[in-house]
C-alpha positions in Angstrom: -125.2 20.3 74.6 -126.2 23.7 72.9 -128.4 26.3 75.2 -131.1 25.3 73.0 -131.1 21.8 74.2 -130.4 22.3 77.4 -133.7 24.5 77.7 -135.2 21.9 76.3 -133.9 19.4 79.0 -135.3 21.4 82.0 -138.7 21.3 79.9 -138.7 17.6 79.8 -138.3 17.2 83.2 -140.7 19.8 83.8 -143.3 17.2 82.0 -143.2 18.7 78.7 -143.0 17.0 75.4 -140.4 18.1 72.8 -140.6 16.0 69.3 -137.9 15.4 66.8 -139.2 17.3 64.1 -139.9 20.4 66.8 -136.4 20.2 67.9 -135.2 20.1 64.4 -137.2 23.2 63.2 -136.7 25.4 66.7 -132.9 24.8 66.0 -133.0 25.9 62.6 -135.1 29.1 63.2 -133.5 30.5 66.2 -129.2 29.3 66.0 -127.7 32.3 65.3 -125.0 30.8 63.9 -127.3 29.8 61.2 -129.2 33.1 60.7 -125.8 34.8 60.0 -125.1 32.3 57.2 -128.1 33.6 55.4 -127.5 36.9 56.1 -123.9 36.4 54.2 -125.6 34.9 51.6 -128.0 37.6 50.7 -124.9 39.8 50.8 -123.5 38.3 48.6 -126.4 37.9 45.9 -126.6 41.6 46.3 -122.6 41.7 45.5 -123.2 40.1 42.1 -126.4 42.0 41.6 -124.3 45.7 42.2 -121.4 44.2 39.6 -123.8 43.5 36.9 -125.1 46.8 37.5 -121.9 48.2 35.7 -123.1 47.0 32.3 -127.1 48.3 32.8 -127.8 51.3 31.0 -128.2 54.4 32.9 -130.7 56.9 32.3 -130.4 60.7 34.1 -132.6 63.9 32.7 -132.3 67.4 34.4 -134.6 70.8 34.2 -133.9 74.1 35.4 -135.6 77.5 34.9 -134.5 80.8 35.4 -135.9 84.5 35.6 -133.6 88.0 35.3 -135.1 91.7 36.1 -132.2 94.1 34.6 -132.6 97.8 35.0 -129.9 100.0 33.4 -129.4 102.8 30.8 -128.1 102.2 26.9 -126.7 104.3 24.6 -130.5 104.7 23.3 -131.8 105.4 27.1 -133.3 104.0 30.3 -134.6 100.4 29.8 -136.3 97.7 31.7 -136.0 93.9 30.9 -137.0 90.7 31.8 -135.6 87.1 31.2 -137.4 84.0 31.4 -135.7 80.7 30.1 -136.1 76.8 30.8 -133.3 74.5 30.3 -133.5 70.4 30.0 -131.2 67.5 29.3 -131.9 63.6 29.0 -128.7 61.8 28.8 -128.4 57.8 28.3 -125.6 55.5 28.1 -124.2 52.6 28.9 -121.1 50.6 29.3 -120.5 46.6 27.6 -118.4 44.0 28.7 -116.3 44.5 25.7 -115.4 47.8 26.6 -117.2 49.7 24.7 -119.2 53.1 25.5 -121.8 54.8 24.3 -123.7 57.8 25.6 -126.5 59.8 23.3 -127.1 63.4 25.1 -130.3 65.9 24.5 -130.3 69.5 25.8 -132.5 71.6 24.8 -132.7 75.2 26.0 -135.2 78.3 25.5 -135.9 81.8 26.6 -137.9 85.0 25.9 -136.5 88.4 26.6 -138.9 91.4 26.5 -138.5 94.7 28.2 -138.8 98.4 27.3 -136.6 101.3 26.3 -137.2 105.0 27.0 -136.3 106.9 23.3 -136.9 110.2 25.3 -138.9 112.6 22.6 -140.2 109.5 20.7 -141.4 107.8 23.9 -141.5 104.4 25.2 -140.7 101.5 23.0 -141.8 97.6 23.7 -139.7 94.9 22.5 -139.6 91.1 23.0 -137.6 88.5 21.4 -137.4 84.7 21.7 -133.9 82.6 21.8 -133.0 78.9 22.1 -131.4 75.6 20.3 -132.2 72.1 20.6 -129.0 69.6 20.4 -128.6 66.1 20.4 -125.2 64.4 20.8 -124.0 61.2 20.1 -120.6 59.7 21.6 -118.8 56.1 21.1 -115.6 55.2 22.7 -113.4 51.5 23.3 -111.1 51.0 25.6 -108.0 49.2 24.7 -105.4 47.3 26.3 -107.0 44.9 28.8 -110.0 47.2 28.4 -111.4 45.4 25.3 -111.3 41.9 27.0 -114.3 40.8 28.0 -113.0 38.5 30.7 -110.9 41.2 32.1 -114.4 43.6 32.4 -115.9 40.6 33.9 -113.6 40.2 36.4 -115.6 41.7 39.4 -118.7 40.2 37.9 -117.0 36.3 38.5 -115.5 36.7 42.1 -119.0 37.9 43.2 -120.0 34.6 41.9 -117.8 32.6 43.5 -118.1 34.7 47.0 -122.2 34.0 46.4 -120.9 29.6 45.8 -119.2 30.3 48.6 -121.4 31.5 51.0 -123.6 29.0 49.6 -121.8 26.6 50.9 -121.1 27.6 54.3 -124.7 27.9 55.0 -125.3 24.7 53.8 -122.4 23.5 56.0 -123.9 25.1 59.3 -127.0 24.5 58.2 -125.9 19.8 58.3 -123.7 20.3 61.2 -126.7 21.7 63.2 -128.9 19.5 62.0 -126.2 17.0 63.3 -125.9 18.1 67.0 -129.1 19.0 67.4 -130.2 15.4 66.4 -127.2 13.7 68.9 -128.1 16.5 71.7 -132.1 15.3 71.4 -131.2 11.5 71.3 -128.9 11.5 74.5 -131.6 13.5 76.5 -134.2 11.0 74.8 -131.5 8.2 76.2 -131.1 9.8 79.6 -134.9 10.4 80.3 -134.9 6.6 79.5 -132.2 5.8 81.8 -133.4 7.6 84.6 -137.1 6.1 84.4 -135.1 2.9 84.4 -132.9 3.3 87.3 -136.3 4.8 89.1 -138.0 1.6 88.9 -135.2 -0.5 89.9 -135.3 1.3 92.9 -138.7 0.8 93.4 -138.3 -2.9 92.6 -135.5 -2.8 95.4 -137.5 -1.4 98.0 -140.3 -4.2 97.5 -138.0 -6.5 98.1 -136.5 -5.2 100.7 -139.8 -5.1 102.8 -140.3 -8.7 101.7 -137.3 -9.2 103.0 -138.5 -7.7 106.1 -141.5 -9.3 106.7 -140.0 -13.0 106.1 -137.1 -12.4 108.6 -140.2 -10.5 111.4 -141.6 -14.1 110.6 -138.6 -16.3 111.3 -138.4 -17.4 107.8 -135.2 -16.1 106.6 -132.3 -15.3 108.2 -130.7 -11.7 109.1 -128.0 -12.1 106.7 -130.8 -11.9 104.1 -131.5 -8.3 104.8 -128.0 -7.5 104.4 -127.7 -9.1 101.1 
């Protein structure tokens, strides 16, 4: 008898009332047997989620900024300048099942320099000046080999499948053979509750007679061999 019914015993004879479909449902939300079942089943839905995740497309983007102080002397004088630029990217691609991959990539990058340069007699001069380029890229490649076969690529995609029937299974399994002993485990306490209420009142039924007895051989009706039997 599992713990479960055995608990369930003592509350019987405690004077509490268990029913079928309560002893059904407790099993089933507190065997722990069970609950691990489930919890290998959802890990292995999450297996064939993370293989098809190969083939999604995958988006990534990036931005930086930068700033640059430079101090020095040229061949015109001393000069002061300062560098600003910003910097981004957005990149998408994906891989198929046939093995082929395709990536487009956009980086686009600017900056303004301005400063100023000391021309001695003819003073201070200001300059500023802008730089920067936009590109966008575009790439395409196919595996060969057992790279182009689609059930080759789908390889991982399949045994999460059959790890997710699988696991299926075995809960489904747990899940009827504790359904099955719970059910036997309730029905032979049902039958020995039964069969000790009716060995109580047979002994109840034997002590009455017995004080019959009694009280016919006290009268001189019956003999002493009576009592005996």
């Amino acid at each position: 008898m599992t713990p479960l019914f055995s608990g369930a015993l003592i509350a019987t004879a405690a004077g509490a009332s268990l029913s079928y479909e309560d002893a059904l449902t407790s099993a089933i939300e507190h065997n722990p047997s069970l609950a691990q079942a489930a919890s290998q089943l959802e890990a292995a839905e999450a297996g064939v989620t993370s293989a098809k995740g190969v083939w999604d497309p995958q988006l990534s983007s990036g931005l930086s900024r930068g700033w640059e102080q430079e101090l020095g002397v040229s061949q015109f004088g001393p000069y002061s300048q300062s560098t600003n630029s910003t910097s981004w990217n957005l990149n998408l691609g994906q891989t198929l099942a046939t093995g082929t991959s395709w990536n487009v990539n956009w980086v686009n990058n600017s900056g303004t320099t301005e400063g100023t340069i000391d021309l001695g007699d003819l003073g201070a001069q200001d300059y500023r000046y802008e730089t920067g380029f936009s590109r966008v890229g575009l790439s395409l490649s196919q595996q060969l080999l057992k790279g182009h076969k689609m059930a080759y690529n789908l390889e991982t995609v399949r045994s999460a499948k059959m790890a997710t029937s699988q696991a299926e299974i075995s809960l489904l399994q747990e899940r009827q053979d504790l359904l099955a002993s719970t059910a036997q485990a309730y029905w032979d306490l049902v039958y020995a509750v039964d069969a000790q209420r009716t060995a109580a009142q047979a002994v109840e039924v034997a002590l009455e007679e017995r004080r019959i007895v009694q009280a016919q051989l006290d009268a001189g009706n019956m003999a002493p061999v009576e009592l005996t039997r």
